[in-house]
DOFITI-872695 format. One record per residue (C-alpha): x, y, z; residue number from 1; chain; residue in three letters. Coordinates in Angstrom, 3 decimals. Each point is the difference from the previous one (the first is absolute). Layout:
REM residues N
{u:X; v:Y; w:Z; pos:NUM; unit:A; code:ALA}
...
***
This chain:
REM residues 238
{u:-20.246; v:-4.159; w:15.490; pos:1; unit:A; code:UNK}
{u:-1.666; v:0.817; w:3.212; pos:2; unit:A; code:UNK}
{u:1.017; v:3.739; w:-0.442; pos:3; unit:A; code:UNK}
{u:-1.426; v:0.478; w:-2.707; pos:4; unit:A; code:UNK}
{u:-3.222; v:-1.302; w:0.365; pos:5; unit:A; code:UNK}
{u:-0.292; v:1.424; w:3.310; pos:6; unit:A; code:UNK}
{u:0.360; v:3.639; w:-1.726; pos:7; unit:A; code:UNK}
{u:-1.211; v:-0.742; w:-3.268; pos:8; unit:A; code:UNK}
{u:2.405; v:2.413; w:-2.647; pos:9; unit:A; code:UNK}
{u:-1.985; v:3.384; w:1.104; pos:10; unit:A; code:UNK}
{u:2.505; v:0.565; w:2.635; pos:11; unit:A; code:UNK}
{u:2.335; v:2.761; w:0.723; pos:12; unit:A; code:UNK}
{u:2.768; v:0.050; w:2.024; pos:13; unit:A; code:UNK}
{u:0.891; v:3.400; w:1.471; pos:14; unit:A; code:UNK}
{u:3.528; v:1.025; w:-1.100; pos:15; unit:A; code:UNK}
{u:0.488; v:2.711; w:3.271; pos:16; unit:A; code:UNK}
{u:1.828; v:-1.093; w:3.144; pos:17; unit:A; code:UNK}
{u:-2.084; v:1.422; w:2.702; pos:18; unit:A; code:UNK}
{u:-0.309; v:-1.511; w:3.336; pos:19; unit:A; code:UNK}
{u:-2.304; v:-2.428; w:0.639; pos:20; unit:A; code:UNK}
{u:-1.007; v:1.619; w:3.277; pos:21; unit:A; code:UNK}
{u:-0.639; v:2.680; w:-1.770; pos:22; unit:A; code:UNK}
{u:-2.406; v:-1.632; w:-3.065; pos:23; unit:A; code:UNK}
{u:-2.286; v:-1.453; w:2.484; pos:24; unit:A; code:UNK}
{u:-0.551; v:3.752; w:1.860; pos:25; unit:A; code:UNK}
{u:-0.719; v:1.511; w:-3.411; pos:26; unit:A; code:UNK}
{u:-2.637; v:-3.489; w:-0.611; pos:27; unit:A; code:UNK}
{u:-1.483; v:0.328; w:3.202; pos:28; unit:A; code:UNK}
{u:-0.628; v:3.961; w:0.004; pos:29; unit:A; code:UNK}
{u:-1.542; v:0.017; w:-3.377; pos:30; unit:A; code:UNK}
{u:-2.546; v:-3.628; w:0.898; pos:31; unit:A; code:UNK}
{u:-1.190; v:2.713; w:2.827; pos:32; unit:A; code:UNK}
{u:0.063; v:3.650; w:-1.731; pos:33; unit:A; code:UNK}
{u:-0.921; v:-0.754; w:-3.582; pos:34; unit:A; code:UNK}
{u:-4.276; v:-0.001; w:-0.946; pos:35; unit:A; code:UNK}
{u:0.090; v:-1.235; w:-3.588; pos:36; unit:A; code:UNK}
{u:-2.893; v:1.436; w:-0.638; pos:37; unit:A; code:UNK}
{u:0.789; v:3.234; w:1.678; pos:38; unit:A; code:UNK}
{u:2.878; v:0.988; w:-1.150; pos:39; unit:A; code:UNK}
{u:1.763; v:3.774; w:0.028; pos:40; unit:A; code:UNK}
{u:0.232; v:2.042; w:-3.306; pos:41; unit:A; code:UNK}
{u:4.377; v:-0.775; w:-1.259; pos:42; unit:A; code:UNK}
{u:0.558; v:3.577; w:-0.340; pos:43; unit:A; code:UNK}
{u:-0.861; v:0.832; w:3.841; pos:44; unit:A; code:UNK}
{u:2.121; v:-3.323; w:1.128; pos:45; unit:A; code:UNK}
{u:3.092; v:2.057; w:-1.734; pos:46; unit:A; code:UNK}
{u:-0.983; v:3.184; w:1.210; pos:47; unit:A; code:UNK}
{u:-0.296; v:-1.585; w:4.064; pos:48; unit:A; code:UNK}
{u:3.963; v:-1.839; w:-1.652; pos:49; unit:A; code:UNK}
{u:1.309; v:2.920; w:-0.483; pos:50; unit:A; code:UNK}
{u:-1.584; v:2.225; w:2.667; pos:51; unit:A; code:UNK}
{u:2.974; v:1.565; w:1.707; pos:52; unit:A; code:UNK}
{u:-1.384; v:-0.451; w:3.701; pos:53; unit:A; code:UNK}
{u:-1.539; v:-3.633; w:-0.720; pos:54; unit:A; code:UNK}
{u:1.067; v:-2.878; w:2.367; pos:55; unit:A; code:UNK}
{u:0.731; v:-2.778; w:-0.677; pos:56; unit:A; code:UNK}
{u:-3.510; v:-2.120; w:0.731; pos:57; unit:A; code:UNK}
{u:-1.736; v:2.283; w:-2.484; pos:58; unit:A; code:UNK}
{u:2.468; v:-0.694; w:-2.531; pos:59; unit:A; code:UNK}
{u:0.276; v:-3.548; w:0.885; pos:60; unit:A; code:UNK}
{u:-4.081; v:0.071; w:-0.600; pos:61; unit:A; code:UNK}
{u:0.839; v:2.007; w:-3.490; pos:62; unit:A; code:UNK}
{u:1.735; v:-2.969; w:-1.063; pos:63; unit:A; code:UNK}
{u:-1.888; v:-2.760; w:0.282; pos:64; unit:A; code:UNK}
{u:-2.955; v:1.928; w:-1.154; pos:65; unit:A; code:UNK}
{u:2.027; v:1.279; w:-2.893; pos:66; unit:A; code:UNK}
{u:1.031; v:-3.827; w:-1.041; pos:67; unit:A; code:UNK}
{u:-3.544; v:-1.232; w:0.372; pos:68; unit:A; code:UNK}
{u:-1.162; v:2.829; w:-2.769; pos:69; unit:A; code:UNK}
{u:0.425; v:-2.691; w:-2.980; pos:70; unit:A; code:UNK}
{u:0.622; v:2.853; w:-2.617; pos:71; unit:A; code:UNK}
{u:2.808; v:0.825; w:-1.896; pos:72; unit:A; code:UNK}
{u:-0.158; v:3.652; w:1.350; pos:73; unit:A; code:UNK}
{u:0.636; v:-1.393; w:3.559; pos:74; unit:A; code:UNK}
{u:2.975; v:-1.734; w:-1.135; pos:75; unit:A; code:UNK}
{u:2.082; v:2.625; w:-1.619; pos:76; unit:A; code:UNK}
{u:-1.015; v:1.989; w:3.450; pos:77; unit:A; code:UNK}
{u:1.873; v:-2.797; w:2.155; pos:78; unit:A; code:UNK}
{u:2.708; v:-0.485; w:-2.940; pos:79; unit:A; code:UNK}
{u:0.836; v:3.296; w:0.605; pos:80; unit:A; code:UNK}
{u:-0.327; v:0.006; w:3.959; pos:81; unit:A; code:UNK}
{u:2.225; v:-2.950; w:0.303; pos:82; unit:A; code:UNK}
{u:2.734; v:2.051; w:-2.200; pos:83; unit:A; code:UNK}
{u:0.184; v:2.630; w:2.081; pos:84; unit:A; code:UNK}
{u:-1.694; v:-0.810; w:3.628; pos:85; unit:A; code:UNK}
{u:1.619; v:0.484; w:3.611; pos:86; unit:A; code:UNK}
{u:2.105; v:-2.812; w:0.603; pos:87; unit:A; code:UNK}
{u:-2.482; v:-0.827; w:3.161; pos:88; unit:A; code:UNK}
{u:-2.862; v:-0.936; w:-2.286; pos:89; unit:A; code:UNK}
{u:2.788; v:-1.208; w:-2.665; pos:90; unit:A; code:UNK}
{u:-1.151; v:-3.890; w:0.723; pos:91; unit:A; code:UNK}
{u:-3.752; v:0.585; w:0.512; pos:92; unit:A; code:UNK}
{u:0.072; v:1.827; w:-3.737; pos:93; unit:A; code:UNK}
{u:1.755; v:-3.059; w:-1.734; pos:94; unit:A; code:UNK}
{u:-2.449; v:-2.096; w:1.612; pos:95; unit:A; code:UNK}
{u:-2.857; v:1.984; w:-0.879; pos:96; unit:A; code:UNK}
{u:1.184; v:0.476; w:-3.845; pos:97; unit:A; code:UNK}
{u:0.638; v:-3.660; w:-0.090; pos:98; unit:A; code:UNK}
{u:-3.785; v:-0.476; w:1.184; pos:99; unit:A; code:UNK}
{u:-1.731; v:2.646; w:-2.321; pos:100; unit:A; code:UNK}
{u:1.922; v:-2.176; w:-3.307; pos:101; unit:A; code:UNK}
{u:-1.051; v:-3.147; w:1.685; pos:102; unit:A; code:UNK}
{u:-3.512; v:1.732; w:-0.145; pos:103; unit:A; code:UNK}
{u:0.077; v:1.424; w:-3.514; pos:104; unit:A; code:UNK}
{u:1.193; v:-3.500; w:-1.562; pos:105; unit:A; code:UNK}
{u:-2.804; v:-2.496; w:1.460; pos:106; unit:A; code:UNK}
{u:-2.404; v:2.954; w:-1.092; pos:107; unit:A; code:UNK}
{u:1.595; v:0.033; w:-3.462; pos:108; unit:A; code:UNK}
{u:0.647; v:-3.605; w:-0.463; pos:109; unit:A; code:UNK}
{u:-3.375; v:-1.115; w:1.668; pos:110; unit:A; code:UNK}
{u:2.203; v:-2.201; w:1.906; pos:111; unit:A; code:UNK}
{u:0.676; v:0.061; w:3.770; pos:112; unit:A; code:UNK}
{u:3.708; v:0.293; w:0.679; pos:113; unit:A; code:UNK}
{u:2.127; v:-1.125; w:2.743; pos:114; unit:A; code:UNK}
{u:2.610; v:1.464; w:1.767; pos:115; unit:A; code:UNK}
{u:2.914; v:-1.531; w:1.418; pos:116; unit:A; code:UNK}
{u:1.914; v:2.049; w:2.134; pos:117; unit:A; code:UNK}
{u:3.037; v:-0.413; w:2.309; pos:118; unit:A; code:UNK}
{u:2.367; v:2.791; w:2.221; pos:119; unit:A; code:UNK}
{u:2.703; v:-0.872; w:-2.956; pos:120; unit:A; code:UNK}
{u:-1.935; v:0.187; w:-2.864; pos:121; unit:A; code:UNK}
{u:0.590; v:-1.573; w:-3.405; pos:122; unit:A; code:UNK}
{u:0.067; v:0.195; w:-3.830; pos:123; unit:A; code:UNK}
{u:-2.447; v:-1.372; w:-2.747; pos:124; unit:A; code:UNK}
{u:-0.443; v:-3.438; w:1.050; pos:125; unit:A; code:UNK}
{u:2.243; v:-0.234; w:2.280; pos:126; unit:A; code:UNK}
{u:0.535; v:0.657; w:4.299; pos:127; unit:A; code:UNK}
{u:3.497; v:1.766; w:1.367; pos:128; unit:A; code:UNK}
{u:1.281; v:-2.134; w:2.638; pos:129; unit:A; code:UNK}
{u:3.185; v:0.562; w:2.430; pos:130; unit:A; code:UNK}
{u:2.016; v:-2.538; w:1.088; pos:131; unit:A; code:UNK}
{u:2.828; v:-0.499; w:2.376; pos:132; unit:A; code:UNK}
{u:2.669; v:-2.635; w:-0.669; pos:133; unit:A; code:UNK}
{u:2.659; v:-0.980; w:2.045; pos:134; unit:A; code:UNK}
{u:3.291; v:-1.663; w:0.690; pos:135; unit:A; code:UNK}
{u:0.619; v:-3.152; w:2.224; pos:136; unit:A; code:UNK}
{u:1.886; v:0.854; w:3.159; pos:137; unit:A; code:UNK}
{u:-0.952; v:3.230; w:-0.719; pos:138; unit:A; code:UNK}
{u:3.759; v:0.861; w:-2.076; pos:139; unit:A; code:UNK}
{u:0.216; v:2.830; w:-2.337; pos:140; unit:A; code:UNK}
{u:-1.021; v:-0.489; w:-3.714; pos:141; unit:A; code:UNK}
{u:3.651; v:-0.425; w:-1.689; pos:142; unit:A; code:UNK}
{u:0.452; v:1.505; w:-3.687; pos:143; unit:A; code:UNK}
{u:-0.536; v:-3.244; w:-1.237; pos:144; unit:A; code:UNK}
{u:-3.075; v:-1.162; w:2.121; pos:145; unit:A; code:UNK}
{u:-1.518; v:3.668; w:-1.313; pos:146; unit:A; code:UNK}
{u:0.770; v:-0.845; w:-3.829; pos:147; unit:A; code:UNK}
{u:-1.858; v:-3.685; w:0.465; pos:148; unit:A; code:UNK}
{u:-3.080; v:1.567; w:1.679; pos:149; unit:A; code:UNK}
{u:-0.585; v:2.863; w:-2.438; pos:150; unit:A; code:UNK}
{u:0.203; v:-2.982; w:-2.705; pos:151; unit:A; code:UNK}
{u:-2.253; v:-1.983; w:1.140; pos:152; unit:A; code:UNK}
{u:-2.585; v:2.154; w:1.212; pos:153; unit:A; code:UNK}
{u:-0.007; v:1.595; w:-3.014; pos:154; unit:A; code:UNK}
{u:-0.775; v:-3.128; w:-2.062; pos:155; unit:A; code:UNK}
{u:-2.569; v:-1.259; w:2.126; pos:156; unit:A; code:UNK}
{u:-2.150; v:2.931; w:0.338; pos:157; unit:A; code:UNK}
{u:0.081; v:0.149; w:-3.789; pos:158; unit:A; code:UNK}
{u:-0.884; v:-3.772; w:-0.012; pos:159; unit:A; code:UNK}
{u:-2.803; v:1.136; w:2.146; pos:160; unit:A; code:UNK}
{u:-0.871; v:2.364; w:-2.457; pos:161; unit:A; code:UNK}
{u:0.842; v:2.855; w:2.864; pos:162; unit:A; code:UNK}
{u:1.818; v:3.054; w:0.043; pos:163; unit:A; code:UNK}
{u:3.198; v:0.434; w:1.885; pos:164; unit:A; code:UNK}
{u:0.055; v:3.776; w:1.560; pos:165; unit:A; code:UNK}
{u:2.439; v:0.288; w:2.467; pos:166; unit:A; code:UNK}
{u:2.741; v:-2.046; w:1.394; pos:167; unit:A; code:UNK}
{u:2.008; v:1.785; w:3.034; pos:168; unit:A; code:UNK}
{u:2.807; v:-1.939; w:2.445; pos:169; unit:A; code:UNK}
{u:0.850; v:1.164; w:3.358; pos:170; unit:A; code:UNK}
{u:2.069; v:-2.299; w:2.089; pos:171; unit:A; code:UNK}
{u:-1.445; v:-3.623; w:0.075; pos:172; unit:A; code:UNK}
{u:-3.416; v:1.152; w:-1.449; pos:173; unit:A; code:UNK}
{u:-1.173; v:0.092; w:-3.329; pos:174; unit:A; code:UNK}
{u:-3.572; v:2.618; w:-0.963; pos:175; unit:A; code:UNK}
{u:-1.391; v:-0.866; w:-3.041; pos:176; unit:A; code:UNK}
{u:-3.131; v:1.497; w:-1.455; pos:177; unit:A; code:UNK}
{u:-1.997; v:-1.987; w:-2.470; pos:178; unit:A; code:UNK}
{u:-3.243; v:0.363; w:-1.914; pos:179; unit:A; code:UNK}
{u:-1.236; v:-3.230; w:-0.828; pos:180; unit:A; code:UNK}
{u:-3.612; v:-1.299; w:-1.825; pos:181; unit:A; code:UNK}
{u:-2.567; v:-0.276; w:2.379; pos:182; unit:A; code:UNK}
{u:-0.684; v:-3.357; w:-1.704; pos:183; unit:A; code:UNK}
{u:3.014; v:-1.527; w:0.928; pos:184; unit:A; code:UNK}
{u:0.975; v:-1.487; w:3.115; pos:185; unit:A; code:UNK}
{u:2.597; v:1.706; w:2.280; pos:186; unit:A; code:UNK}
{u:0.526; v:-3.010; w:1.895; pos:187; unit:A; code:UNK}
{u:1.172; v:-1.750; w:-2.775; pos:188; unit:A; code:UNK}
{u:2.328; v:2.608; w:-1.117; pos:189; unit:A; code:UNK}
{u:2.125; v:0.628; w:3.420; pos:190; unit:A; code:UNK}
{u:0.955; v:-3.897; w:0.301; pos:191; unit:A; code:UNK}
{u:1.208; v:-0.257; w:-3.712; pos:192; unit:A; code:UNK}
{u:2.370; v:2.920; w:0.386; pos:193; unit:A; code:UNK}
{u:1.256; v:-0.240; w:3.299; pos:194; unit:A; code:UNK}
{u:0.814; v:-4.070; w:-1.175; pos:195; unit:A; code:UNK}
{u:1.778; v:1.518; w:-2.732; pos:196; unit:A; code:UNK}
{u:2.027; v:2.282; w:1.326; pos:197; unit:A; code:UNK}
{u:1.480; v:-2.460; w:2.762; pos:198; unit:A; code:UNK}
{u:1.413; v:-2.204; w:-2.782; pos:199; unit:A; code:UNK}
{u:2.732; v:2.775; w:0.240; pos:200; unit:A; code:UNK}
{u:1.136; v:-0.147; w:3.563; pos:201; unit:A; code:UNK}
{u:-3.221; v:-1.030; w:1.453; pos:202; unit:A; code:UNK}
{u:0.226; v:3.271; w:2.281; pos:203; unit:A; code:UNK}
{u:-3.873; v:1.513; w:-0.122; pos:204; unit:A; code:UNK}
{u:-1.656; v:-0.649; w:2.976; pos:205; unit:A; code:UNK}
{u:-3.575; v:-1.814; w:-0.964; pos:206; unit:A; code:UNK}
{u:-1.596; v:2.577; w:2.269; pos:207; unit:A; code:UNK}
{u:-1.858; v:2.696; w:-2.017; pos:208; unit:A; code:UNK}
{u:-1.797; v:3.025; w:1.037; pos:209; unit:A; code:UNK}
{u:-2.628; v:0.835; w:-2.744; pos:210; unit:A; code:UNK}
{u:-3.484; v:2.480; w:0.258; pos:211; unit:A; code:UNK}
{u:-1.376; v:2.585; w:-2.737; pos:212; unit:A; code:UNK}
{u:-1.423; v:2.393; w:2.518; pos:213; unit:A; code:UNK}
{u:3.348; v:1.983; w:1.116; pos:214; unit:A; code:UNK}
{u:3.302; v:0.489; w:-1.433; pos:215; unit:A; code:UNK}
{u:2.019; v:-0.041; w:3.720; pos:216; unit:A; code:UNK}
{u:3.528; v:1.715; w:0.365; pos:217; unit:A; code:UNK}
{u:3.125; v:-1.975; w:0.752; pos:218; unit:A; code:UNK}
{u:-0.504; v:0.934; w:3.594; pos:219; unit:A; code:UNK}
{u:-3.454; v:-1.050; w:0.326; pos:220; unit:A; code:UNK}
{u:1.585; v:-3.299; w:-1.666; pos:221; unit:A; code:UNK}
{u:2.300; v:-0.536; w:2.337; pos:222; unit:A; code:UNK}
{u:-1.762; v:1.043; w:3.273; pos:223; unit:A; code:UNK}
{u:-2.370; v:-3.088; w:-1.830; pos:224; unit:A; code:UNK}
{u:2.309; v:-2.652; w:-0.346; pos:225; unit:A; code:UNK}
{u:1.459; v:0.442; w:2.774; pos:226; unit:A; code:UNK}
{u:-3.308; v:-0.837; w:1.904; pos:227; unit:A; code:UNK}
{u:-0.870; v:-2.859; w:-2.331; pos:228; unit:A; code:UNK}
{u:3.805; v:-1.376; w:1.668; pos:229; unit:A; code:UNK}
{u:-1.047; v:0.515; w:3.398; pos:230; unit:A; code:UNK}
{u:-3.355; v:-1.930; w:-0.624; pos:231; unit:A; code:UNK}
{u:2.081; v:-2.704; w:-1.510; pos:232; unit:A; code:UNK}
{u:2.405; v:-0.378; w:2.474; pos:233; unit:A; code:UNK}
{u:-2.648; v:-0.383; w:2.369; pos:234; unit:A; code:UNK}
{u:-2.012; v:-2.792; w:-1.300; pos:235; unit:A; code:UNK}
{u:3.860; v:-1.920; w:-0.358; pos:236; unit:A; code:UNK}
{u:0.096; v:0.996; w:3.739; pos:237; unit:A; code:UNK}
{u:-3.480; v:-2.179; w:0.567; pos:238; unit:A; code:UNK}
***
């Protein structure tokens, strides 16, 4: 499908949640600090890592210079960074230990890899994706209407040849987390299920909330939906 010859099959997805934000600072700092051709010794990018008294630029530099090393020396250095790093440069170390593999396996395998990368992450083959169902009339999720839903999610994201992670209820909204095959279409899987479930009750609202760049808290859902009304409610105001 078009996925897949888009990417080709030398693709990796990055398994890490990290925030987006965050992915494209690390990207943009090391397209201006790193010289390919000029690049610092790995054993005096650890030593400026674990400098007591470094801040955090120099160490942020140490990093991308570290992952652009292409040797199997540089990569246990990060391996081991990452492990054990301040939890301010916890991200930028995933990112650049992600990069440095990415690195060593188009060198190895002759093959230029890509990378697909989101703020949730993913597994194998496969994007994390977080989405928010709700009730109509906006009613609590009864023991019964809970029961259905787990069902039926369940069975369609394994139709889908997904991964169910989490399901969690809280009043009238449902959060489910889901990894499913980045060759599949998500479209097609939200219509099926929420069809499905309404045979019993027909209570889901057809409204969905669905990204794979944050996982947001109930609050942050609410303080959401609660706009999306108001924006609604407007436009039947017109």
């Amino acid at each position: 499908d078009f996925i897949k010859k888009f990417l080709g099959e030398n693709f990796n997805i990055v398994e890490e949640s990290v925030d987006i934000n965050t992915q494209l600072e690390y990207l943009e700092f090391s397209h201006r600090n790193v010289q390919s051709d000029n690049l610092p010794a790995p054993l005096t990018c650890t030593e400026i890592l674990y400098a007591e008294h470094t801040d955090i630029t120099d160490r942020r530099h140490a990093l991308v210079n570290l992952a652009a090393c292409d040797t199997v020396e540089s990569y246990r250095m990060l391996e081991k960074y990452a492990a054990e790093c301040p939890a301010d440069m916890t991200d930028w170390a995933k990112i650049a230990l992600r990069e440095s593999r990415l690195f060593m396996e188009s060198s190895l395998l002759e093959q230029k890899q890509v990378i697909v990368a989101t703020g949730l992450g993913g597994k194998e083959n496969k994007l994390r994706f977080h989405a928010v169902f709700r009730t109509k009339l906006n009613q609590d999720f009864t023991e019964f209407q809970q029961n259905v839903f787990k069902r039926e999610v369940e069975f369609f994201v394994h139709d889908f040849g997904g991964e169910l992670e989490e399901i969690v209820f809280k009043s009238y909204i449902a959060s489910v987390l889901v990894l499913m095959p980045i060759t599949k279409s998500i479209k097609a899987f939200l219509p099926a299920t929420i069809e499905e479930i309404n045979k019993y009750g027909n209570f889901l609202h057809t409204d969905i909330m669905m990204n794979n760049v944050k996982k947001y808290t109930f609050d942050e859902i609410e303080k959401l939906l609660n706009e999306q009304d108001k924006e609604k409610n407007k436009e039947i105001e017109l």
